[in-house]
N, C-alpha and C positions, 0 to 999 in steps of 0.2 A: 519839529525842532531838531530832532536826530538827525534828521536826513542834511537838514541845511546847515550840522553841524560836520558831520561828511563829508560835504562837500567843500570845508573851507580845512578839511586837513585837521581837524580837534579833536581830542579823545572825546569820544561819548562813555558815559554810564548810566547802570538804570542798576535800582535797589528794586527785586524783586521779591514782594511779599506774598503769603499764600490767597490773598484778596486778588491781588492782580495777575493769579491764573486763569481766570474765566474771561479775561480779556479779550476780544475776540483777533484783537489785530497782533498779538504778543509775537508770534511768530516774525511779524516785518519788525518788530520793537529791535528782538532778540540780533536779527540779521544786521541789524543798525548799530550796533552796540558792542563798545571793546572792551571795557571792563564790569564788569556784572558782580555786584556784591545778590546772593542770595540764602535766605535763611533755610534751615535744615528742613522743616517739616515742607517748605516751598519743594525743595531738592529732590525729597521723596517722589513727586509728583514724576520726575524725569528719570527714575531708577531706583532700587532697594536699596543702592549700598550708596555713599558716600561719589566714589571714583566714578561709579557708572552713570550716576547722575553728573557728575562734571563734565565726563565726555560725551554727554545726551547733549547738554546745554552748550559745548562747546563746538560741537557740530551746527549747532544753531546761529552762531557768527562769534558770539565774544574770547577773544583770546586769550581774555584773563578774568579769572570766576574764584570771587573771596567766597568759602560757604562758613556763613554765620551760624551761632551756635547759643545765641543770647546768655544768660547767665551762665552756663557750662563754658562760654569765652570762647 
């Protein structure tokens, strides 16, 4: 669906949760994908600190990365 959303010129998103790191195909998700909401403990997974983890996932394809923080807001 991403791909074929790509191809017609559409912003793609994907909410990435700490379940949907063991995904095995996450990587072609990520490379598919422009704006990326993902949650803090997700984020960890791609860096210690907050920024290093944006520019981990940012090098992965999405150009714009909300990182979620649940009740902290």
């Amino acid at each position: 669906m991403l791909a074929e959303a790509r191809r017609r010129d559409i912003t793609t998103a994907l909410d990435l949760e700490t379940l949907g790191l063991g995904v095995p195909c996450l990587n072609d998700l990520l490379a598919l994908t422009d704006v990326l909401f993902v949650n803090a403990a997700a984020a960890r997974t791609f860096g210690p600190e907050p920024a290093s983890a944006i520019e981990a996932l940012r090098g992965r394809g999405p150009s714009t990365i909300l990182l979620t923080r649940g009740a902290a807001g």
